[in-house]
Backbone as CSV, one residue per row, in Angstrom:
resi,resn,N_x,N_y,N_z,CA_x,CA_y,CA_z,C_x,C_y,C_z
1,UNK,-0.896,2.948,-11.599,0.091,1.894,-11.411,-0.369,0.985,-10.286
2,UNK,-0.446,-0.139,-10.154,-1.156,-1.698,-9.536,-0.178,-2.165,-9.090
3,UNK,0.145,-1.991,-7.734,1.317,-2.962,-6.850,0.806,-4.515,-6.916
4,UNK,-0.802,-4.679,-6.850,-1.111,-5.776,-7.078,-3.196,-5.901,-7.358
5,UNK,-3.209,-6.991,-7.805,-4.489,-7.263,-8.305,-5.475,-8.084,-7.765
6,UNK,-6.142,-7.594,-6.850,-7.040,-9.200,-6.142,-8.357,-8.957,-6.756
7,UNK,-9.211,-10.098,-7.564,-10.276,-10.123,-8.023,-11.539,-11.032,-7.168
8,UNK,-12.819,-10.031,-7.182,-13.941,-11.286,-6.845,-14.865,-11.277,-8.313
9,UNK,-14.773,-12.738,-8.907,-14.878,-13.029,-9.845,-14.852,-11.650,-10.759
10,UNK,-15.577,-10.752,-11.342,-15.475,-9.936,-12.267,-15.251,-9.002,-11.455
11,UNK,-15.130,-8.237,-10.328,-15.032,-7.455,-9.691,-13.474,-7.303,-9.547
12,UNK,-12.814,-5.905,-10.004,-11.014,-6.037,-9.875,-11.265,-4.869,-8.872
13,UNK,-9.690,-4.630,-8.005,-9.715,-3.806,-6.968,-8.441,-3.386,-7.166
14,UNK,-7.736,-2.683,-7.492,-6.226,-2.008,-7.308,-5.882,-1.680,-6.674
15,UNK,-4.198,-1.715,-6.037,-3.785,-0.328,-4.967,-2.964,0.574,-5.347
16,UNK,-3.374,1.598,-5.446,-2.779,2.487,-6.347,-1.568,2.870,-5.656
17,UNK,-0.268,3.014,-6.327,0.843,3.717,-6.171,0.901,5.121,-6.236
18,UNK,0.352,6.253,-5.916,0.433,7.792,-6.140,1.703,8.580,-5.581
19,UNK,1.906,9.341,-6.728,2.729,10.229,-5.855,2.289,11.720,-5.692
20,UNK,3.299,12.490,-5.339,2.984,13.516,-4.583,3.863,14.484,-4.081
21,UNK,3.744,15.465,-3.830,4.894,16.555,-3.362,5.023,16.687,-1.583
22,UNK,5.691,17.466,-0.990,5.755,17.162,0.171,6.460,18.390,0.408
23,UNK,6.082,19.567,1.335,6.354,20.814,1.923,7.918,20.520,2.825
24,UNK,8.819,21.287,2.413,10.156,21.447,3.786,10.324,22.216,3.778
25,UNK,11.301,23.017,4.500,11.808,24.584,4.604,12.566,24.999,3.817
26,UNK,12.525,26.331,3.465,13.133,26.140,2.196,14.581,26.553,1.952
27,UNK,15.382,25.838,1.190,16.679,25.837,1.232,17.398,27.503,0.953
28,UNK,18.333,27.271,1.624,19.593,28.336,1.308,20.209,28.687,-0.063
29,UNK,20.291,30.180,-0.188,20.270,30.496,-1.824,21.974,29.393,-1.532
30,UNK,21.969,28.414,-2.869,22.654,27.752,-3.232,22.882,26.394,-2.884
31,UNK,21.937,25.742,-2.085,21.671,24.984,-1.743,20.515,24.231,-1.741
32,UNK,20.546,22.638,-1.911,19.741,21.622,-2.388,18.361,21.854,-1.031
33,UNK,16.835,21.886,-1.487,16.287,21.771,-0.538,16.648,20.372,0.763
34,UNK,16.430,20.558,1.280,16.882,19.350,2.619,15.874,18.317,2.372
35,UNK,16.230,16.939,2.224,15.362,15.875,2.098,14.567,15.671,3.761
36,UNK,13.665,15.119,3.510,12.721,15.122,5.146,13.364,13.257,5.674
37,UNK,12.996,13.047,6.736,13.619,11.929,7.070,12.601,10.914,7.683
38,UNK,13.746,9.653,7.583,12.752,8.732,8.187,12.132,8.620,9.468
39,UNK,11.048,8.251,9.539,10.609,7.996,10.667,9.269,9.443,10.815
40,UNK,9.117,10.176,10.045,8.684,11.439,10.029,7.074,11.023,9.422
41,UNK,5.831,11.651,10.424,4.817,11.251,10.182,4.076,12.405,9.739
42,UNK,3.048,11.682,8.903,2.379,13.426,7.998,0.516,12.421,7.985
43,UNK,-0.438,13.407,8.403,-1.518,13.718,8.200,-2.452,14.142,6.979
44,UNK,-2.318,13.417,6.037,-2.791,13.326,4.807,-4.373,12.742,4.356
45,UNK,-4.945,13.372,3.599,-6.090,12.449,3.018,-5.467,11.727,1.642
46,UNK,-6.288,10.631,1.415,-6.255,10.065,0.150,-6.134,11.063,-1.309
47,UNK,-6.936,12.111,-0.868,-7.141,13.145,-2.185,-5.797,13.741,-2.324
48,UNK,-4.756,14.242,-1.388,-3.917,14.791,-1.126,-2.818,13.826,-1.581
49,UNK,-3.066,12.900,-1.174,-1.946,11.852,-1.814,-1.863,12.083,-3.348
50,UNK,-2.899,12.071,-4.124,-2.809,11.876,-5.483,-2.444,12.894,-6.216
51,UNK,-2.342,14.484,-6.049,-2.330,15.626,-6.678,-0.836,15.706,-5.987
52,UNK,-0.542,17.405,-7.208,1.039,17.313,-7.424,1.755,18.352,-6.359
53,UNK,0.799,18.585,-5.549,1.727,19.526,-4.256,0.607,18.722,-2.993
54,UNK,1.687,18.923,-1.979,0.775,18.162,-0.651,1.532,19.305,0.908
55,UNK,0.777,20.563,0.207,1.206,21.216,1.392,0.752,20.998,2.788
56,UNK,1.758,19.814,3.591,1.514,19.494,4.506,3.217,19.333,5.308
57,UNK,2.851,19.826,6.383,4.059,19.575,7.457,3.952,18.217,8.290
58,UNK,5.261,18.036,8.362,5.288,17.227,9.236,4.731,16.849,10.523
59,UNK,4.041,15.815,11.302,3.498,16.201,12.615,3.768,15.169,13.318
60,UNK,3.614,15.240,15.373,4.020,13.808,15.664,3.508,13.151,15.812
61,UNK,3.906,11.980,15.569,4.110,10.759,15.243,2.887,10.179,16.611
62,UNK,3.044,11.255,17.677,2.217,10.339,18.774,0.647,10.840,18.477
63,UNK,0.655,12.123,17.550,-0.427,12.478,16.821,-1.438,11.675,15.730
64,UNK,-2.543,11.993,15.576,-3.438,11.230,14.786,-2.490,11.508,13.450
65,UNK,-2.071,10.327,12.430,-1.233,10.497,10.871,-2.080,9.519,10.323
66,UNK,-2.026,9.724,8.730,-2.226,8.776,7.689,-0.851,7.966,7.237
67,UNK,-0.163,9.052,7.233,1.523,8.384,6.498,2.591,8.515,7.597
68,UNK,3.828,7.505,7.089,5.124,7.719,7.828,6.181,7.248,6.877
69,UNK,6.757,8.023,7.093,8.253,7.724,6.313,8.962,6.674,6.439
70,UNK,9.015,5.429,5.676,9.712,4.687,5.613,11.180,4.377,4.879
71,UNK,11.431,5.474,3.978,12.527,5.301,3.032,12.896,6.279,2.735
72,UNK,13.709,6.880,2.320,13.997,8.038,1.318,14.939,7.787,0.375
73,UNK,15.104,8.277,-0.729,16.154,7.805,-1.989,16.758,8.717,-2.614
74,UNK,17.737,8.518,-3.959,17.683,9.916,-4.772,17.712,9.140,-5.679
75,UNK,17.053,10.415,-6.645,16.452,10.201,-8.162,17.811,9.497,-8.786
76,UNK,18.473,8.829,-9.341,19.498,8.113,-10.062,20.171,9.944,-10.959
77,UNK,20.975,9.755,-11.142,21.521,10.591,-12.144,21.176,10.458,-13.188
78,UNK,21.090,9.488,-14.393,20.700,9.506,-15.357,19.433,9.976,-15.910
79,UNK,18.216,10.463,-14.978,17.123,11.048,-14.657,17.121,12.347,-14.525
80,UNK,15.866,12.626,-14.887,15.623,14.352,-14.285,14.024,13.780,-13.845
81,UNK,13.487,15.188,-12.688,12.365,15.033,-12.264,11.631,15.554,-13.677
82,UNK,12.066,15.823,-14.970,11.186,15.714,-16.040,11.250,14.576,-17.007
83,UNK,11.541,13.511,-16.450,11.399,12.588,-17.460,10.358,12.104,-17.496
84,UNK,9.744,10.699,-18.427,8.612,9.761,-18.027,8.057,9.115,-17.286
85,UNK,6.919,9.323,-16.940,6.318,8.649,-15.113,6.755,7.109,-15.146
86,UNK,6.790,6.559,-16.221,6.752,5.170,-16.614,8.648,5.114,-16.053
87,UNK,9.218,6.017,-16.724,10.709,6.104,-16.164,11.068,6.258,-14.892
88,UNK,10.309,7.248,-14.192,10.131,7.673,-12.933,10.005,6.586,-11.682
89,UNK,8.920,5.953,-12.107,7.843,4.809,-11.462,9.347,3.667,-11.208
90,UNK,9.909,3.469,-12.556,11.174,2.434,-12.591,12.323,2.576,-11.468
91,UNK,12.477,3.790,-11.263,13.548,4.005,-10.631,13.115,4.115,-8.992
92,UNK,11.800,5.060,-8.924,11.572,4.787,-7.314,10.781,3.954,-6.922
93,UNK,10.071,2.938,-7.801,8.944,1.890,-7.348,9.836,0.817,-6.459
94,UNK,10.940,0.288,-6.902,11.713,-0.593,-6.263,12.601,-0.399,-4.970
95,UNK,12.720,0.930,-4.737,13.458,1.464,-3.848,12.111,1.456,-2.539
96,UNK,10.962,1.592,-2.713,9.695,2.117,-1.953,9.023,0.526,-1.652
97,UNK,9.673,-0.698,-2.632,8.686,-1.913,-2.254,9.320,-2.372,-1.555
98,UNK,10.629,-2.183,-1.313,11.945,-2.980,-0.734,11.881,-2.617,0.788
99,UNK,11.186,-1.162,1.136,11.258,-0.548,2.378,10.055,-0.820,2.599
100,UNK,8.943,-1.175,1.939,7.459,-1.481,2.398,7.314,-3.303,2.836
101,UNK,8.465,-3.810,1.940,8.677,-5.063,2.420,9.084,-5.545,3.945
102,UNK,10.186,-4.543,3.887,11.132,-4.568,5.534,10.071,-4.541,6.579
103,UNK,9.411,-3.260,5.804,8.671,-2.823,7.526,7.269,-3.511,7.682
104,UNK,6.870,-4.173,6.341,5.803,-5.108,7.142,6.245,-6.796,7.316
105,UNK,7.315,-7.335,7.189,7.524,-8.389,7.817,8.589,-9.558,6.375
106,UNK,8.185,-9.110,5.095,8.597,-9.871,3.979,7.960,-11.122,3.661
107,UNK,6.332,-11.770,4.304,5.527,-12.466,4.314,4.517,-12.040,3.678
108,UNK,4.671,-12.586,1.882,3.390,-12.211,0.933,2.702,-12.632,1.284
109,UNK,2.169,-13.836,2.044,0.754,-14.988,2.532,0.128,-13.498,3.573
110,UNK,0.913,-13.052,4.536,0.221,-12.163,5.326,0.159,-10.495,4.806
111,UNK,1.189,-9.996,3.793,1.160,-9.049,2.812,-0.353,-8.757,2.400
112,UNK,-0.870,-9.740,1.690,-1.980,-10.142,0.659,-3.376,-9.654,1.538
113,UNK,-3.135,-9.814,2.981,-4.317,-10.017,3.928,-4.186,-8.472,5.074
114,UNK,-3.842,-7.756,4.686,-3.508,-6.402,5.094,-3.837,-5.206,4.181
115,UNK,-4.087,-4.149,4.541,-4.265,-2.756,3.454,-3.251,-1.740,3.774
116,UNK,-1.950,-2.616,4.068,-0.994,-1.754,3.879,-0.659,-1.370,2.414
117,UNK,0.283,-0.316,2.376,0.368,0.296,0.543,1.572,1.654,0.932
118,UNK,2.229,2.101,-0.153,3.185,2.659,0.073,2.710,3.741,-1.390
119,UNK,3.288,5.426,-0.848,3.068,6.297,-1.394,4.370,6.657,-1.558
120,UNK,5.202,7.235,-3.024,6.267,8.465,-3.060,6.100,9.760,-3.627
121,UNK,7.169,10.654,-2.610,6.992,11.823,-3.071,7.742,12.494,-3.189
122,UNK,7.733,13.876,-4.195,8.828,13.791,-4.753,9.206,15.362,-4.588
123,UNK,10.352,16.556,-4.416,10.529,18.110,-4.422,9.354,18.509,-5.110
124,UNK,9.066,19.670,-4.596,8.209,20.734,-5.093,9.116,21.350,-7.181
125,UNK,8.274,21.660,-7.329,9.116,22.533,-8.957,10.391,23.800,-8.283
126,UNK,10.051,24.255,-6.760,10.591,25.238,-6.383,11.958,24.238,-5.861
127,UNK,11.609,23.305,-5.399,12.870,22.609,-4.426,13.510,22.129,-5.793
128,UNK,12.920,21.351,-6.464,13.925,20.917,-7.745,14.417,22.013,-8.295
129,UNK,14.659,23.103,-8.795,15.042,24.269,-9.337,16.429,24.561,-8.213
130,UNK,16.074,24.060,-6.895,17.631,23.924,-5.897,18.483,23.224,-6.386
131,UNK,18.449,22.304,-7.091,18.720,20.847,-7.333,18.325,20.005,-6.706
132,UNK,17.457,20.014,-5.264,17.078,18.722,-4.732,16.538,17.165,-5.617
133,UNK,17.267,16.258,-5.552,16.702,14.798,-5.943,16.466,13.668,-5.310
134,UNK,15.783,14.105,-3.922,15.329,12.937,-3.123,14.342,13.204,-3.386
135,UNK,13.596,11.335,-2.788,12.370,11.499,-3.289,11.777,10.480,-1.345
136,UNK,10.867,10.781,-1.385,10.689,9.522,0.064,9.243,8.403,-0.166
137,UNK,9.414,7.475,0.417,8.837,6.846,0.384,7.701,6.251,1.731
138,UNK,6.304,6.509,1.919,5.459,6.557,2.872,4.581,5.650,2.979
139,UNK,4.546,4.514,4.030,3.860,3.877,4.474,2.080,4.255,4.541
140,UNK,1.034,3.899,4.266,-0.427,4.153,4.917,-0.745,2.612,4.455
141,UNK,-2.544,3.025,5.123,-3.341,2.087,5.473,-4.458,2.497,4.251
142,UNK,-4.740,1.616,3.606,-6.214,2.379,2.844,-7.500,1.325,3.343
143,UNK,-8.383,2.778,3.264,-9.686,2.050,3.718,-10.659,2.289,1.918
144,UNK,-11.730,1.898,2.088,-12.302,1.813,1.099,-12.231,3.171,-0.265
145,UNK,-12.404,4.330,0.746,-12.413,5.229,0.080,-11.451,6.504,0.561
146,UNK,-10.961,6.151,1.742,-9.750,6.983,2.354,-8.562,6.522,2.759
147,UNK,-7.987,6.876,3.450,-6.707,6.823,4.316,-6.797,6.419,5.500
148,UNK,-6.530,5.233,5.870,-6.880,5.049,7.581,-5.501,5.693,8.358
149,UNK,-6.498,5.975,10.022,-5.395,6.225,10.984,-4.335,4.994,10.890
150,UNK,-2.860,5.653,10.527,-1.755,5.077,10.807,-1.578,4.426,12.240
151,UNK,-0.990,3.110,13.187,-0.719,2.689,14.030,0.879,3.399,14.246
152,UNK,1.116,3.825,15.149,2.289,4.183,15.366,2.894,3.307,16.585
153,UNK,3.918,2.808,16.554,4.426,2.225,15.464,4.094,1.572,14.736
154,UNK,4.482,1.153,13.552,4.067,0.227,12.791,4.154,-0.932,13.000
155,UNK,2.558,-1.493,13.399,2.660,-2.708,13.656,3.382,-4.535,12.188
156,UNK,4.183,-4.845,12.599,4.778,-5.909,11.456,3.637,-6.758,11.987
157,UNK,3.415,-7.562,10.587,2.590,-8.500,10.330,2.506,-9.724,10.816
158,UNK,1.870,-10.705,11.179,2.288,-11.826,12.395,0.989,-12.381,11.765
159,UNK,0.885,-13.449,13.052,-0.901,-14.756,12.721,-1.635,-14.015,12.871
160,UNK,-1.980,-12.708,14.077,-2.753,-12.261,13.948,-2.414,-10.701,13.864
161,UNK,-3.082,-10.230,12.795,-3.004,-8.700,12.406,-3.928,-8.025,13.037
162,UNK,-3.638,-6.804,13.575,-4.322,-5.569,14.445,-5.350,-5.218,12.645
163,UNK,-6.800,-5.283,13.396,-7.828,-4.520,12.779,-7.605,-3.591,12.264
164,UNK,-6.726,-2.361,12.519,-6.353,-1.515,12.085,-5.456,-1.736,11.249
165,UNK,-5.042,-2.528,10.221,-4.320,-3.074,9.144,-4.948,-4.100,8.631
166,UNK,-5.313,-4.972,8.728,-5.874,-5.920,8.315,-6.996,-5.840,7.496
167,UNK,-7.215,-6.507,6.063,-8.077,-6.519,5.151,-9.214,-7.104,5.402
168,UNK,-10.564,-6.469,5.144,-12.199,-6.603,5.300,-12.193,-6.277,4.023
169,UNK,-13.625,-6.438,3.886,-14.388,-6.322,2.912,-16.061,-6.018,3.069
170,UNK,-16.388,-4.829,2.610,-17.409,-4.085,2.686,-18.564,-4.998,1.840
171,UNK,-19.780,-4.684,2.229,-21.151,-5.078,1.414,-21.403,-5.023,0.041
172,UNK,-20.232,-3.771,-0.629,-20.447,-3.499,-1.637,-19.165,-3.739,-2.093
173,UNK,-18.177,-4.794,-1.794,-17.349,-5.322,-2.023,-16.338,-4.803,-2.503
174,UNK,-16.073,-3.419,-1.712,-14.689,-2.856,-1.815,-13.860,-3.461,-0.445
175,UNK,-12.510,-3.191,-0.792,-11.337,-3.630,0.279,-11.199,-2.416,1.198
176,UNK,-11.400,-2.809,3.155,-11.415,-1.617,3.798,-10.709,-2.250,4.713
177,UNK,-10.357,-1.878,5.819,-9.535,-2.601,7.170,-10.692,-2.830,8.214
178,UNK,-10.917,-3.847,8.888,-11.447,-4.351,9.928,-11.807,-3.560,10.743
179,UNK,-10.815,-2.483,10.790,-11.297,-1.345,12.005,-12.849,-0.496,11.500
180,UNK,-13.082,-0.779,10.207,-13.774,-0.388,9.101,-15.375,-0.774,9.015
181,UNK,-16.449,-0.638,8.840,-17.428,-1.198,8.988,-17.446,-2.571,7.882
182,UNK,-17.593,-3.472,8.121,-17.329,-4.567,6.721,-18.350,-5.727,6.966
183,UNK,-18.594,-6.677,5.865,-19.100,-7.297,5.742,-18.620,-9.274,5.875
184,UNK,-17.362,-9.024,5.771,-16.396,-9.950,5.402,-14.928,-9.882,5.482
185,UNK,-14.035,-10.498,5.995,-12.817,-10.963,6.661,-12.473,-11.451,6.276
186,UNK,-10.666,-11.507,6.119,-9.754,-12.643,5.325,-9.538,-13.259,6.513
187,UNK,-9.719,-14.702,5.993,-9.443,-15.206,7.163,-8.151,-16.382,6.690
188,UNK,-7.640,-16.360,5.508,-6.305,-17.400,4.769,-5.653,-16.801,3.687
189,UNK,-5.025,-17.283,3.342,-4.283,-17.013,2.146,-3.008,-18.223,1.638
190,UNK,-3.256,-18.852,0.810,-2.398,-19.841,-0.113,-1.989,-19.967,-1.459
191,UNK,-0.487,-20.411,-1.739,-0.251,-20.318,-3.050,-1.239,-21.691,-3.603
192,UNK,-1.349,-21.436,-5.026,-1.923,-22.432,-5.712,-0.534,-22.513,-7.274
193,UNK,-0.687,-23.778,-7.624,-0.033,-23.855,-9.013,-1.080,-23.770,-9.785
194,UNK,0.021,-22.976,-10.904,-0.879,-23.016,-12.293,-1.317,-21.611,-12.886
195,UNK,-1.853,-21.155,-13.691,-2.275,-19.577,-13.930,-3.664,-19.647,-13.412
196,UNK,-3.564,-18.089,-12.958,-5.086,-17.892,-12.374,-6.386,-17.705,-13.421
197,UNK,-6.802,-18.678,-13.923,-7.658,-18.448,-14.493,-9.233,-18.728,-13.978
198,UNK,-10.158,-18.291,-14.079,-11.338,-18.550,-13.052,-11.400,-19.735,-12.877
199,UNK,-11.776,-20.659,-13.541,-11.355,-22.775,-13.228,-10.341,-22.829,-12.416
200,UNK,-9.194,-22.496,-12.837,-8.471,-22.670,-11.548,-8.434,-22.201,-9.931
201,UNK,-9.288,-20.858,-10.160,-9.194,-20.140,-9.309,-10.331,-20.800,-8.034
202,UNK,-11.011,-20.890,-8.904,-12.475,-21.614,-8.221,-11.965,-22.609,-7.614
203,UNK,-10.717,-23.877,-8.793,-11.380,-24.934,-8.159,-10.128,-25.308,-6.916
204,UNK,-8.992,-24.219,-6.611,-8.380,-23.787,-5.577,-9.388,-23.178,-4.498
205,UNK,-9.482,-22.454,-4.399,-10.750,-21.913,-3.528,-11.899,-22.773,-2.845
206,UNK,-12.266,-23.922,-3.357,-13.293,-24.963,-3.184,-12.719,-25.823,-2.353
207,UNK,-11.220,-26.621,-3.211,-10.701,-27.195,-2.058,-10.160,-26.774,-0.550
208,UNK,-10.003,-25.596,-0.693,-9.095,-25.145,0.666,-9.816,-24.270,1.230
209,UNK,-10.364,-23.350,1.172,-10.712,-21.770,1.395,-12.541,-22.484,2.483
210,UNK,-13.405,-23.841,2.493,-14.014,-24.004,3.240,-13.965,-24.531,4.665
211,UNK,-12.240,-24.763,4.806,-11.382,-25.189,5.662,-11.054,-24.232,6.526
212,UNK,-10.719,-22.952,6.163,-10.409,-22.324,6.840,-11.112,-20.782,7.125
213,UNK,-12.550,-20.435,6.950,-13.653,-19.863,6.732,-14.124,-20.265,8.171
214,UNK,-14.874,-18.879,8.810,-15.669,-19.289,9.703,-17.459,-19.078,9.461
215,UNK,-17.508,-19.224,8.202,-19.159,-19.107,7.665,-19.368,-20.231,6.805
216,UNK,-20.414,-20.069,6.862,-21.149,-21.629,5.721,-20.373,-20.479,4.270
217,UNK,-21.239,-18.861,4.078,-21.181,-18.363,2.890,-19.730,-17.737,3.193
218,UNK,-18.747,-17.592,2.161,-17.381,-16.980,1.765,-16.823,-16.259,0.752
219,UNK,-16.304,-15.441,0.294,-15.193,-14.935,-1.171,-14.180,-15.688,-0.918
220,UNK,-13.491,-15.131,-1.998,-12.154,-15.677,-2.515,-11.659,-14.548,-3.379
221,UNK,-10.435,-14.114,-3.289,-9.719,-13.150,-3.961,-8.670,-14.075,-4.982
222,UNK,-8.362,-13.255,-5.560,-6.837,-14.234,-6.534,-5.899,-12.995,-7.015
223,UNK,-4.577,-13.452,-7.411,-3.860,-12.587,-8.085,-2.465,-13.495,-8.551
224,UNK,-2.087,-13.568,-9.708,-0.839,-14.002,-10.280,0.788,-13.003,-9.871
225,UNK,1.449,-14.665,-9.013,3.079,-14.108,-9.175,4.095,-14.541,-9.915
226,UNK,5.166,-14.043,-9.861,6.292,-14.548,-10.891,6.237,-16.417,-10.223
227,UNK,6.330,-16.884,-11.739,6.887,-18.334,-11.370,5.121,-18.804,-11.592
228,UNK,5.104,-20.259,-12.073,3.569,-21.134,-12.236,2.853,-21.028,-11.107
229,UNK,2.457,-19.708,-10.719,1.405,-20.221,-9.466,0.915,-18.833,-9.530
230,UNK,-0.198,-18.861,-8.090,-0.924,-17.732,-7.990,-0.954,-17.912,-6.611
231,UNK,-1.836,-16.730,-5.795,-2.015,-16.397,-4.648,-3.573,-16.514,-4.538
232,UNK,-4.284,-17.078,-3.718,-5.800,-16.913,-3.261,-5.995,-17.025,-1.556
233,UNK,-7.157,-15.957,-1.518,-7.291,-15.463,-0.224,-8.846,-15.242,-0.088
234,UNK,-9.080,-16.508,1.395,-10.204,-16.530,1.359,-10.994,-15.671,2.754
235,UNK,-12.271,-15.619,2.610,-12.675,-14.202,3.743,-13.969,-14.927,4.319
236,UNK,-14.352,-15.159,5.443,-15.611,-15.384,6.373,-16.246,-14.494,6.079
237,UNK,-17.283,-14.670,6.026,-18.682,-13.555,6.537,-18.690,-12.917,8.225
238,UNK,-18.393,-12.263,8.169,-19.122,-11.355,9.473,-20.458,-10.941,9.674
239,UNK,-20.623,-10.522,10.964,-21.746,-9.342,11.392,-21.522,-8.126,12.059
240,UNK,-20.294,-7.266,11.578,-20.044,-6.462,11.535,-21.205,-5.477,10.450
């Protein structure tokens, strides 16, 4: 599942939505396991994110983390934790973008130019069998191929974004954070009208994106939103 799509020309990059299970203590015969709460930071790899138990405890927050709790929800009633992921995805994707929105600022122009991304997770088979139906929703950072150290607090998004959030771009033209070894830096981001189609994309990118570049050589990312337009985001060369 693709929260969103930025392309360099044939090259696509996704951010994956995963979910995941999440360890608590375990409930009282007759009682719902206890949902974990906000603000609660967990030490995760990327691999751990994606598979269906994440036996991991909670840890603090002033500690090295990948994730933090930004939300928590419950599954709707009309649901069971056995229905369709596609069903699943419906009910907690919107509850998890709404709290990933809050806490980085509600500015797609600076959204777009960050590797923030939001993970949910959901009772163990043992906690659902309590009846538990919360599910929570977790803030991280992705780097090319992992999980970056979380900033505690979470820094909100502004003109200028902490390296440690902020989108680079590697040699081999994956998306990593600045704190990251990289090749290339966003250094803009603007709507354009019209559908993103490579002509357009280009010939958005040409006009604007050498304006605000601090290299002769540059990329350009793109991705389509609701309504006649698109998003493009252009990146300097470094020597990083």
């Amino acid at each position: 599942m693709n929260r969103a799509l930025r392309t360099f020309g044939v090259l696509t990059a996704g951010l994956l939505l995963v979910g995941g299970l999440t360890t608590l203590p375990a409930a009282a015969d007759g009682e719902a396991a206890p949902a974990p709460t906000v603000g609660a930071c967990y030490d995760v790899t990327a691999q751990e994110a994606e598979v269906d138990t994440l036996p991991r405890a909670a840890v603090d927050c002033a500690a090295a983390h990948t994730s933090e709790i930004i939300a928590v929800g419950t599954l709707p009633d009309e649901l069971s934790w056995s229905a369709a992921e596609d069903d699943l995805a419906a009910a907690l994707a919107p509850v998890c973008a709404r709290a990933w929105d809050r806490a980085t600022g509600g500015n797609l122009l600076r959204q777009v130019r960050s590797q923030y991304d939001f993970v949910w997770f959901h009772p163990s088979a043992a906690e659902q069998a309590t009846g538990a139906r919360w599910f929570s929703c977790h803030m991280v950072v992705r780097e090319d191929n992992s999980l970056a150290p979380l900033p505690h607090p979470l820094p909100r998004l502004g003109k200028r974004t902490s390296d440690a959030v902020a989108t680079c771009v590697t040699g081999s033209l994956e998306f990593t954070t600045c704190a990251d070894k990289h090749a290339w830096r966003s250094s803009h981001s603007f709507y354009a009208t019209g559908k993103p189609t490579k002509r357009s994309v280009d010939a958005a990118a040409n006009r604007t994106c050498p304006r605000h570049v601090t290299s002769r050589k540059w990329l350009r990312t793109a991705f389509d939103v609701p309504g006649k337009r698109f998003v493009v985001i252009c990146y300097s060369q470094t020597k990083r």
